[in-house]
PATOR-591093 format. One record per residue: residue in one letter; x, y negated, z of N, C-alpha, C, O in turn. Coordinates in steps of 0.1 Angstrom, whole numbers, plus 5000, padded with zeros to 4 digits. Each point is the difference from the previous one (the first is absolute). Layout:
N
aXYZXYZXYZXYZ;...
//
This chain:
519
x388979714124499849875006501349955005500449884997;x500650225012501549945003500449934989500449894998;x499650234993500949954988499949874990500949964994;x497449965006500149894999499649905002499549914994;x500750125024500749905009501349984998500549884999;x500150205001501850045001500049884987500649895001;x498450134984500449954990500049835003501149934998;x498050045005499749895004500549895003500249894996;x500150225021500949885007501949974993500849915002;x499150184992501550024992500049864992500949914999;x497650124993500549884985499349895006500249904993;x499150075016499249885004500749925015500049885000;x500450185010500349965010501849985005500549985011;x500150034974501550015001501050115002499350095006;x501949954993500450095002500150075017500349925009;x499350214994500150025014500550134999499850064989;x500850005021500150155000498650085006499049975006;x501650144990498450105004499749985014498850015004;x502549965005499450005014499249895003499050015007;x501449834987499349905003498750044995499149985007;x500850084980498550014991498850085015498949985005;x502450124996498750105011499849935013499150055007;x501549834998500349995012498349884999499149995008;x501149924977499349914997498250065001499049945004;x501250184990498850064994499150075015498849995002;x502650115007499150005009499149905009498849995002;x502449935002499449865006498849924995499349945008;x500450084976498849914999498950115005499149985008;x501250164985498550085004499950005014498950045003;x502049925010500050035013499649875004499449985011;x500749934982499749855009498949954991499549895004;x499950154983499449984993498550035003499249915000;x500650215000498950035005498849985007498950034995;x501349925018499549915004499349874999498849975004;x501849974991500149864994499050014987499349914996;x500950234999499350074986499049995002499349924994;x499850205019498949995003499649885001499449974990;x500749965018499449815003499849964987499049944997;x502050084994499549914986499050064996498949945000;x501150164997498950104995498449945005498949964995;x501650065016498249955010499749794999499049945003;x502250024992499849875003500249914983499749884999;x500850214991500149944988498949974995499050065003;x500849854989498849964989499650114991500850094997;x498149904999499550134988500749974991500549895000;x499950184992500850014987499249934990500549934991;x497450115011499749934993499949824997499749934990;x500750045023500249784998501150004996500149894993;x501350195006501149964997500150014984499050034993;x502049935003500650014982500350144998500650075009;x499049984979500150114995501950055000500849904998;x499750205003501050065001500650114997499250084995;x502049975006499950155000500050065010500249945010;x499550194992499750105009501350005008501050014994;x498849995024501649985007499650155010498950065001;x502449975004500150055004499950025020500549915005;x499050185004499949995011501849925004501050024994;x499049915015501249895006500749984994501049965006;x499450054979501149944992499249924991500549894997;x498550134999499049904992500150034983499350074992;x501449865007500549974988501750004998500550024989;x500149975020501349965005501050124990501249984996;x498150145002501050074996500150014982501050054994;x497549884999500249984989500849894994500349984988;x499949925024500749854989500950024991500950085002;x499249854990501350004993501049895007499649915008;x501550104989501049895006499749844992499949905006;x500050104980499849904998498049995000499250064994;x500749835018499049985004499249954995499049995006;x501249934978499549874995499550064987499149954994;x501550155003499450054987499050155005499150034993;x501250065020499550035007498749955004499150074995;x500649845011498749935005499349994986499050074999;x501549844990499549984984499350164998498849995000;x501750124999499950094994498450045008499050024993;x501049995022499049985010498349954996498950065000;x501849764997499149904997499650084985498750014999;x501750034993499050074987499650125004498950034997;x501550005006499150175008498749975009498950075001;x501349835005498649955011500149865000499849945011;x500450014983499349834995500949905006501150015006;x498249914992501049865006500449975013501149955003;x497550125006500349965018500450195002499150074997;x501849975006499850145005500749995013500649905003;x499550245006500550035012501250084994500250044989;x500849965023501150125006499350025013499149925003;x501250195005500750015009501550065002500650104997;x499749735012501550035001499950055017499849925010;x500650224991499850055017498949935001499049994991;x501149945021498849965008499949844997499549925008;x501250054978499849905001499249974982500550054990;x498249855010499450044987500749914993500349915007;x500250084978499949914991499349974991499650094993;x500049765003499349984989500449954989500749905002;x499250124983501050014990498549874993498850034998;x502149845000499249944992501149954988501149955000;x497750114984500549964990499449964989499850074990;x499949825012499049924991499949885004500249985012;x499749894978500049865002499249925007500149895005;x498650224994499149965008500050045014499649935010;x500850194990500050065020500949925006499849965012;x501150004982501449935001499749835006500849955008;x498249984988499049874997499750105018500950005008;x498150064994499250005009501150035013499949985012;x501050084983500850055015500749864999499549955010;x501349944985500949945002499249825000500549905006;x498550094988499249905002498849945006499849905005;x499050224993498649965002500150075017499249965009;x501850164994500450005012501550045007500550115004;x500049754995501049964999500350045016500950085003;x498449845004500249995015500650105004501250005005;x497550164991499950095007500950054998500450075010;x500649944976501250074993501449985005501050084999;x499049765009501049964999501150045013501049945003;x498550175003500950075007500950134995499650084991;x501249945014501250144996499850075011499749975012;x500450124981500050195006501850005004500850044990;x499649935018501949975003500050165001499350075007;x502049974982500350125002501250005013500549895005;x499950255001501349925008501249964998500849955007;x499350094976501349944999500149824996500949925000;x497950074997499449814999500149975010500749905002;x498850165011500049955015501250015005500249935009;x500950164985501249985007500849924995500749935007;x499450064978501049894996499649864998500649924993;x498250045017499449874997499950005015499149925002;x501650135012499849955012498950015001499449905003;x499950204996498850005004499149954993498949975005;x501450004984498850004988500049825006498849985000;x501849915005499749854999500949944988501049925001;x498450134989500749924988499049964990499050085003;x500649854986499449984990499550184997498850035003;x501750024994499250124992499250095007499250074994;x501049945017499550165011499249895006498950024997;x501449855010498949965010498850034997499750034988;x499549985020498549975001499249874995500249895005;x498950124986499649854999499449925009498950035005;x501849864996499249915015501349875004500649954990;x499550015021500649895000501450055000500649954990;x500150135016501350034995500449994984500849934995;x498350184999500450014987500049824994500949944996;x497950025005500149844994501449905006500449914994;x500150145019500849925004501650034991500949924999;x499150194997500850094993500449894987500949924997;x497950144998500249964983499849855001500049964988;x499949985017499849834997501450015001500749974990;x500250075025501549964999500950044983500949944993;x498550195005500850024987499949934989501049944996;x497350054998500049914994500749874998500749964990;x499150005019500149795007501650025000500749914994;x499750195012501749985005500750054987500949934996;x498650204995500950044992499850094991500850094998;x497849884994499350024994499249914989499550044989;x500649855018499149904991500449954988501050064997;x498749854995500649974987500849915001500949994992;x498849885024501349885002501250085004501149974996;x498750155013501550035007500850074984500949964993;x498350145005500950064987500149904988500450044989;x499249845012500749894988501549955012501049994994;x499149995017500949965006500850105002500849965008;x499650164989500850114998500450064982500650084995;x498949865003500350034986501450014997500350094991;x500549855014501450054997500650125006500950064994;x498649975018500550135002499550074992500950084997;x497849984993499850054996501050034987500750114999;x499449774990500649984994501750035000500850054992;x499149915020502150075008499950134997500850054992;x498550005014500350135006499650104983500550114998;x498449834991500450054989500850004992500250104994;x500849765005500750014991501450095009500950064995;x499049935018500950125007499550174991500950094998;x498049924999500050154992500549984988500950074995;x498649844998500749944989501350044996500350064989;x500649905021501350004998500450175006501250044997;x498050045010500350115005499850084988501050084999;x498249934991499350044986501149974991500550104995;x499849795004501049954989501750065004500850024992;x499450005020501350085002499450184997501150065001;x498350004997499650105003499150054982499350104998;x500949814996499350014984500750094992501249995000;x498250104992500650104996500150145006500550094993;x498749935023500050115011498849945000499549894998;x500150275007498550045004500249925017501050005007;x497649944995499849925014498850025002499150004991;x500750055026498150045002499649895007500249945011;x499250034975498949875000499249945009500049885003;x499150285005499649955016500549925008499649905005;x501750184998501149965009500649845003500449935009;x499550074975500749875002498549874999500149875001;x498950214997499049885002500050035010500649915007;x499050195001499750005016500849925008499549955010;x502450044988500449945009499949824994499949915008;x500050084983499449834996498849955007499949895006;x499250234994498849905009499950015015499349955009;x501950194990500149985018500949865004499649935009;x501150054987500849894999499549874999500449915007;x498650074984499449895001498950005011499849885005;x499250235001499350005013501150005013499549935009;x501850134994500449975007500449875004500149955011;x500149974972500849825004498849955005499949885004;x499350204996498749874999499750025016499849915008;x500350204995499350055018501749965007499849975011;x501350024985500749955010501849984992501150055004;x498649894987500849954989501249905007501250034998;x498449875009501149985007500750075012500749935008;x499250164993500050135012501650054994501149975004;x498750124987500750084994500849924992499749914992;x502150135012501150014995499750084990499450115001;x501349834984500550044988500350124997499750084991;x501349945022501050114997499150155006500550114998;x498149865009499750125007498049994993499050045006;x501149904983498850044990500050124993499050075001;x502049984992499950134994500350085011499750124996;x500849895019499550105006498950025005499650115004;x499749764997498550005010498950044986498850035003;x501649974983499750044986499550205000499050064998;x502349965006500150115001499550085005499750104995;x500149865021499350055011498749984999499450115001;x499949774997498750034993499550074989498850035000;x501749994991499450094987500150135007499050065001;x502250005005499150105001499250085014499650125003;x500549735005499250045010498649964995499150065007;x500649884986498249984992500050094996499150075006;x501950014979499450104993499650125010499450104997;x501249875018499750175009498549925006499250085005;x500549794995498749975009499150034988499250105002;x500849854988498849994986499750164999498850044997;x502050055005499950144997499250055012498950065000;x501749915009498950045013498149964999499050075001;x501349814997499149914998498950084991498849985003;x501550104987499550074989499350145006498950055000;x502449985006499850135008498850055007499749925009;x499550194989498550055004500750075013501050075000;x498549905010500050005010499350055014499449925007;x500850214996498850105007499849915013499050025007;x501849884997499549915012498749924997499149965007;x501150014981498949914988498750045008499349965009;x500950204979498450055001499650095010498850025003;x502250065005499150045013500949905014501150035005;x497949854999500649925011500650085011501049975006;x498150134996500850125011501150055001500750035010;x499649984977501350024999501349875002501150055002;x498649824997501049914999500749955008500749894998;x499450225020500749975007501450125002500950015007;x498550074978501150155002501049934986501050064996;x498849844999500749964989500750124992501250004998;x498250084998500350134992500949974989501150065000;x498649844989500849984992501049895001500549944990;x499950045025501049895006500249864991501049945000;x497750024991499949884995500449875008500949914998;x497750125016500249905009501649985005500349884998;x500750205007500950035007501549944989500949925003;x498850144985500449874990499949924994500849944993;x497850045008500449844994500349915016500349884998;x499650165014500849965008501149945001500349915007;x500450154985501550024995500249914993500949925001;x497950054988500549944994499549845005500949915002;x497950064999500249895008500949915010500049885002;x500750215002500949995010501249934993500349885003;x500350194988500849924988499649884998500849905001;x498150094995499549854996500149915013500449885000;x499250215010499949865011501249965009500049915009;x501250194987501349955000500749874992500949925003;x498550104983500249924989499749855010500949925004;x497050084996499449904999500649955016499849885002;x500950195008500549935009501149935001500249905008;x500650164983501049904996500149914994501049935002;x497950044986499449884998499649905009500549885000;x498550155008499449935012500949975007499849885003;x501550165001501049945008501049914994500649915006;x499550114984500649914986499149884997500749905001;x498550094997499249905001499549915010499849884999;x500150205012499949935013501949935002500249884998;x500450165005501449954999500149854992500449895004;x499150154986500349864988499049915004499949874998;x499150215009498649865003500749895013499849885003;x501150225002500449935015501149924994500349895005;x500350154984501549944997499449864990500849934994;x497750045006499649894991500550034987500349904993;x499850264999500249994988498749984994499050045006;x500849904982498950004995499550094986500649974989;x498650095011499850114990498350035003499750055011;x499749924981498750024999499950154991500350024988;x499150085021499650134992498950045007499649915008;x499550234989499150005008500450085012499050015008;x501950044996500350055013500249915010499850035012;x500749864985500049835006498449995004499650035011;x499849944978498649985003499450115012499349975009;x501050124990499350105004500550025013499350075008;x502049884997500650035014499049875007499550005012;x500349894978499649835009498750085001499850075010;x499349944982498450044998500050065018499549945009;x501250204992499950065012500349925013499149985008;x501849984993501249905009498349895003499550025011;x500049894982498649935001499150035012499649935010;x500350254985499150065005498549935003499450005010;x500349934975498649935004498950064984499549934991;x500650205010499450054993498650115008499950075011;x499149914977499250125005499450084994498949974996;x501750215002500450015012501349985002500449904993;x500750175015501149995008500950004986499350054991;x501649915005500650054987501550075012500549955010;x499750134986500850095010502150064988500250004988;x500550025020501150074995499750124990500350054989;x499049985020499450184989499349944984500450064990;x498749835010499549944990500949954990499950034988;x501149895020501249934989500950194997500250044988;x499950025020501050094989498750094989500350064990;x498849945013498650074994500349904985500150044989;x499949875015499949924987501250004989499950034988;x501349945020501450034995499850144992500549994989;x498950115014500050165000499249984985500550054990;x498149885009499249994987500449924990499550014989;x501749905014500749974989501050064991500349994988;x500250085021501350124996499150104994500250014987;x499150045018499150174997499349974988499950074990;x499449815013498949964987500149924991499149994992;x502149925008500549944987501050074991500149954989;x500550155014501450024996499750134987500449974988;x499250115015499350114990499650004993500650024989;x498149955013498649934993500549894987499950054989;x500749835012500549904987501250124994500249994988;x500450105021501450044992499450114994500149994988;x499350095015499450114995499049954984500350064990;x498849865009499649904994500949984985499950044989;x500849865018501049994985501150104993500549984989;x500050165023500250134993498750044992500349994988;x498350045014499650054992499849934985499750074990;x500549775012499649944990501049984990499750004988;x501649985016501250044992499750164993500350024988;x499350065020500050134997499450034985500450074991;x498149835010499150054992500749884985499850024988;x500649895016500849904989500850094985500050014987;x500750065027501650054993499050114992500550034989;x497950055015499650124991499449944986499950064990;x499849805012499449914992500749914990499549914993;x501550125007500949894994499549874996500449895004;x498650134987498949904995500049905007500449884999;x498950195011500049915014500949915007499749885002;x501350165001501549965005500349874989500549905006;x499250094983501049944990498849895001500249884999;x498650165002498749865000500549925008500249884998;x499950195015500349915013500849905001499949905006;x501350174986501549945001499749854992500349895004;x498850184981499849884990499649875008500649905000;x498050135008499449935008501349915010500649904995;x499750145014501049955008501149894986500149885002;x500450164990501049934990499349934995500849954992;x498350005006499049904993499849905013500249884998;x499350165015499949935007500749915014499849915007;x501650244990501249935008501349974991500849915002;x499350154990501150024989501650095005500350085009;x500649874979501050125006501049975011500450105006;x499949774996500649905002499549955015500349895005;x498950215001499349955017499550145005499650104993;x500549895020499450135008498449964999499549904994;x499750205014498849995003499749955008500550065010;x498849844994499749915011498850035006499250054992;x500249925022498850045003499149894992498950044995;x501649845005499049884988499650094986498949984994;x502150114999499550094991498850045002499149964993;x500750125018498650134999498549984997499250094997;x500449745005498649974995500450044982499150064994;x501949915000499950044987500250134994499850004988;x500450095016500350114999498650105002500150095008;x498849894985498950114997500050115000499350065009;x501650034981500350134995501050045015499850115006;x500949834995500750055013498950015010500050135001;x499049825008499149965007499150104999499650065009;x500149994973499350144999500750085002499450095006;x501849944993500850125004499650025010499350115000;x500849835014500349995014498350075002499950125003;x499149814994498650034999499850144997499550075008;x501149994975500050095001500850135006499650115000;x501649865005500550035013499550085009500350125002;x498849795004499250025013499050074996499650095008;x499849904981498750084997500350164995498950054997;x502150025000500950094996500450045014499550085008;x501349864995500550045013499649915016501149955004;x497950025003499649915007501050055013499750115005;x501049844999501149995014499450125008500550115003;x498149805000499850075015498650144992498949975006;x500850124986499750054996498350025000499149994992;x501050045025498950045014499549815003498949975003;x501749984995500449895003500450045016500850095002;x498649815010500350075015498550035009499349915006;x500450254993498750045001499449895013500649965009;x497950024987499549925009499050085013499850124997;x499849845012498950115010499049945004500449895005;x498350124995498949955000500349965018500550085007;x498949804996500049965014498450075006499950015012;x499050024980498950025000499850134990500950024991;x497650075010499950024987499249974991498849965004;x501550054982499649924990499550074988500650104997;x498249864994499650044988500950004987499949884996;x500550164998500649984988499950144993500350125004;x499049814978500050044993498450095004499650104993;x499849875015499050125006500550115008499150085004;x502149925000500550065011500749965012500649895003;x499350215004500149955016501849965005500750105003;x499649834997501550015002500249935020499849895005;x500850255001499749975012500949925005500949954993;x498850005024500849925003501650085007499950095009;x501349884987501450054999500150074990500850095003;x498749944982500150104993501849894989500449885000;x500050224995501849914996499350024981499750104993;x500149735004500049974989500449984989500049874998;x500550204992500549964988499849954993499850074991;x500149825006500149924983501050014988501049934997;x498450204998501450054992499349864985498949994994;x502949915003499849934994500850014989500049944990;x500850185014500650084985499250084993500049984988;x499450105015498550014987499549944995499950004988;x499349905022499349874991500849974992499750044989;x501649905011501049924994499850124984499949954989;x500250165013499850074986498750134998500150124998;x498849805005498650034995499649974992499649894999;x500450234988500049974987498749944998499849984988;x499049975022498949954995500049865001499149934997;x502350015007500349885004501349934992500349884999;x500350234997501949974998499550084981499150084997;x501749854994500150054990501150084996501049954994;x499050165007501550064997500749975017501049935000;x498550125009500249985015501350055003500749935007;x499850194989501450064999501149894994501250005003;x498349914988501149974991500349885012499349975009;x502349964984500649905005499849854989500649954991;x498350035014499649884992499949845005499049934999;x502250035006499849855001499449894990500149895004;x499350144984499349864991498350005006499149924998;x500950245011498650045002499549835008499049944999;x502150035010499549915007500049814998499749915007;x501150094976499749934992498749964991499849894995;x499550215003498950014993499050025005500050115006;x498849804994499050005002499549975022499849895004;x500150185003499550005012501749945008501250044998;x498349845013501049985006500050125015499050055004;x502349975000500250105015501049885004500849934994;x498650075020501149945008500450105014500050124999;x500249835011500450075012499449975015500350025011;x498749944984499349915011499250105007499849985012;x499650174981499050135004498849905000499550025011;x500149924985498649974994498950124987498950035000;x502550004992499750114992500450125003501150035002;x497650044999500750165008500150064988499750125001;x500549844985501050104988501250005005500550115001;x500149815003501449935003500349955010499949885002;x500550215009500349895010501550075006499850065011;x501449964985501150095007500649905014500950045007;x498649864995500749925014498650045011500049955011;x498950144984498850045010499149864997500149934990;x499050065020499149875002499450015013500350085009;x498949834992499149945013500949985007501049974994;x498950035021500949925011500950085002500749975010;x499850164982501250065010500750034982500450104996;x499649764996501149984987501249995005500449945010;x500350164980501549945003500149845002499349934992;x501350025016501049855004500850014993500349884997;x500450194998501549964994499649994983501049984994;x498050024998499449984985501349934992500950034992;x498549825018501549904995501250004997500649984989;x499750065024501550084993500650124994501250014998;x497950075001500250114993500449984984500650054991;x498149825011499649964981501649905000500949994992;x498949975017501949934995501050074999500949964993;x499150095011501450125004500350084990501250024996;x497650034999499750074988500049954985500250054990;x499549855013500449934987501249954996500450034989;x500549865021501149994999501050154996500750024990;x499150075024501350114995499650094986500750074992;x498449905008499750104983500149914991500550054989;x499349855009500549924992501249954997500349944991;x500450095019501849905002500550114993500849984991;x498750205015500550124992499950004988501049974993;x498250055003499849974985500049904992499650014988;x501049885018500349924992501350004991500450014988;x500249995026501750045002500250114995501150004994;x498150145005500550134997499550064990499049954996;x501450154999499550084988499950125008500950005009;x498250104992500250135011499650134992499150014992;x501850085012499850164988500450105013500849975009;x498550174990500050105008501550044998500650055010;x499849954982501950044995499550184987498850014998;x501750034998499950064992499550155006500350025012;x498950084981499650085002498750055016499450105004;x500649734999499050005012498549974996499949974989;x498950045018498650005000499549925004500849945007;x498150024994499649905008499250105013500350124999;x499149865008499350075011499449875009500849945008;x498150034991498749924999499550055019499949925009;x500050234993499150065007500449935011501049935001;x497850095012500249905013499650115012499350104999;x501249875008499850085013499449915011500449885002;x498550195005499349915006500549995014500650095006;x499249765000500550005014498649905004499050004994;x501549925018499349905002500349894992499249914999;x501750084995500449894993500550134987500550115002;x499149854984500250054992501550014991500549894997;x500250215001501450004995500050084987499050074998;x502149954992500250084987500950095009500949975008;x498450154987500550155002501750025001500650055010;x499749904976501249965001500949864999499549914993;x501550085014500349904994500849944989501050064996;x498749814998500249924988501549994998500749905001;x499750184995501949964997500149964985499950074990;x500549795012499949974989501149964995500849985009;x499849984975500949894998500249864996499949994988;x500549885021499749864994501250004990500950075000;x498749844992501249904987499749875001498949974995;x501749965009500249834994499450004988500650054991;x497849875005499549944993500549894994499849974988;x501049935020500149854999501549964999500750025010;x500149924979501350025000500749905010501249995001;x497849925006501049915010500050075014499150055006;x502049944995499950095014500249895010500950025008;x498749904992499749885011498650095004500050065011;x498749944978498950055006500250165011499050075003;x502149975002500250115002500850005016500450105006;x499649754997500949925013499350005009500449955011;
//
């Protein structure tokens, strides 16, 4: 039994030495126990719940997971059906995978779903969970997302930024075109484009020129350490008793790392406040967002903690998600060639050689539009999407799903359930040329990678811009090859936000012989 415990926590809970492993292990059986008995005498029968596998006395299930949790849960849902159980510690999960359970948890009872299970590392790097994603649903959260939307989200503001967007690509453009002929990771340089363009937009006239690629820098890889945490299974999670001994010092750092950010986001705030007094004028949303507070005629309170909460879901949850996205989709291009050269055809027929890609392009652009579609349905960002928790409890599927139990809508299975998907493994963008329309709206639970009901991604819009523009301006402009003697490697590693195992190092060439297009 030590020994696979010992295994366990080795390959599932991150690297530790033997002393942390025993220090971890005694502590749960000494603080565990307890807490064990009470569930025992106070849990539901096994028979109202979803069928599952067999768990173990206070680890549950905890010691069988696999790390990747998305093909993990999948493997679950065919062994015991569509709705099944974990026990994760003391805390249950329910694994929904089917279009239909999916319909009943996110629609027919929407209400009851539409709260989150806040892990602590959600609650620490969101201020206490008052931001769009961790809130609670109720008047906060609504006061939340109307400002994102309305302020920096909607389809008038992002037509009134359009040029930053456009700036800040043909800035990669020219980073690409110095650097053609050498391997360049693809992520990287999308990640810092769309950080670049969410930062002009949250406080664009804020930031000096000269100090973007360091505030560039500082965020990539202070996200890549929050997104990993974020991911991170967490014994504060599943035995709450435990989450004041912070065993696996999650809470303690992402401390740390918030703290970074809220050095960042204060120096903004005083930078902006400065220019508001000095009558400069620069409309961004940290402008908005200092006046909105400053009012103070909102209800409820809209508070300091709220505006950096928000600032915090723009950085964390735009930046990844679109860049991660168009790595995989370049990825699966360059294995496809076919593919790549359709796209390109498409784009030169409808922009030609002689002009960049313009965001007025992308209503013409179909085959590109299927890419992106099929994209998401291959690789869906948020995988889990972001588990929901019953406010009540609730019937689904014929089973009992209690009230606090942490819900999964695994939407990367569906996305390749061979009773739905033809050739579900394959990379097939004409799939969504032919015959049945998918959009992004989650009306259809075959297809829904932005989620559905009231707790949809907000950011849809711009993802689908963002995404179309920088994959399109790339491959317009570029020809791209692994370099000689390299592979491709497809495989993905699961987080909260979905990423490729490895990363894309690829090489661009100048497609187009005017090098005006390349300015």
């Amino acid at each position: 039994m030590s020994k696979l415990v010992f295994a366990a926590i080795s390959g599932w809970w991150g690297s530790m030495n033997k002393d942390q492993e025993i220090l971890i292990i005694t502590t749960i059986l000494l603080l565990s126990v307890i807490s064990y008995l009470v569930w025992i005498l106070t849990k539901k029968p096994l028979s109202s719940l979803p069928p599952g596998p067999p768990s173990l006395p206070l680890f549950g299930n905890l010691l069988s997971l696999d790390p990747e949790l998305h093909s993990y849960f999948a493997s679950v849902a065919k062994a015991y059906g569509p709705i099944s159980r974990l026990w994760l510690g003391q805390k249950l999960g329910i694994l929904i995978t089917s279009p239909e359970l999916a319909r009943e948890v996110l629609k027919l009872n929407d209400t009851i779903f539409a709260n989150r299970d806040v892990p602590v590392a959600g609650k620490e790097i969101t201020y206490g969970g008052n931001d769009i994603v961790w809130s609670p649903y109720g008047d906060q959260w609504r006061m939340l997302r109307k400002i994102c939307v309305r302020e920096m989200l909607g389809n008038q503001v992002l037509d009134s930024v359009y040029s930053l967007r456009r700036k800040e690509i043909r800035n990669t453009v020219r980073y690409l075109y110095d650097h053609a002929g050498s391997p360049v990771n693809v992520g990287e340089q999308m990640f810092l484009t769309v950080l670049n363009v969410i930062t002009g937009m949250m406080w664009g006239g804020t930031v000096k020129p000269e100090d973007r690629e360091r505030l560039g820098g500082e965020f990539q890889q202070v996200i890549n350490e929050i997104t990993g945490y974020l991911g991170m299974p967490n014994l504060s999670d599943f035995y709450p008793g435990l989450a004041p001994f912070d065993l696996q010092g999650v809470k303690r750092k992402m401390k740390v790392l918030v703290n970074r950010f809220d050095v960042i986001f204060e120096e903004m705030i005083d930078q902006r406040r400065k220019m508001i007094n000095d009558d400069v004028k620069s409309k961004d949303f940290l402008q908005y967002l200092l006046q909105f507070k400053d009012d103070g005629d909102s209800n409820p309170t809209f508070t300091m903690t709220h505006l950096k909460a928000l600032l915090m879901d723009m950085v964390v949850g735009g930046t990844e998600t679109t860049s991660n996205t168009v790595e995989f989709a370049l990825a699966e291009m360059m294995n496809q060639p076919d593919i790549l050269r359709k796209a390109q055809y498409e784009i030169e027929m409808v922009v030609g050689k002689e002009n960049i890609v313009e965001e007025s392009h992308i209503n013409k652009l179909p085959y590109l539009h299927a890419i992106m579609k099929e994209t998401l349905r291959l690789h869906p960002t948020l995988p889990l999407l972001i588990p929901h928790c019953p406010s009540e409890s609730c019937m689904i599927g014929g089973y009992t799903v209690p009230k606090g139990a942490r819900v999964f809508v695994n939407v990367w299975a569906i996305h390749r359930d061979p009773a739905i998907w033809e050739n579900p493994l394959e990379f097939r963008p004409q799939r969504f040329l032919d015959g049945k329309y998918w959009d992004y709206t989650g009306n259809d639970y075959t297809y829904f990678p932005f989620g559905s009901g009231r707790r949809i991604c907000a950011g849809t819009a711009m993802a689908e811009r963002m995404f179309m523009l920088l994959l399109g301006s790339i491959i317009h402009l570029f020809d791209w090859e692994l370099g000689q003697g390299k592979k491709h490697d497809l495989s993905e590693k699961f987080g909260i936000v979905l990423k490729k195992k490895v990363a894309l190092m690829a090489i661009p060439t100048p497609r187009l012989s005017n090098s005006a297009m390349y300015e």
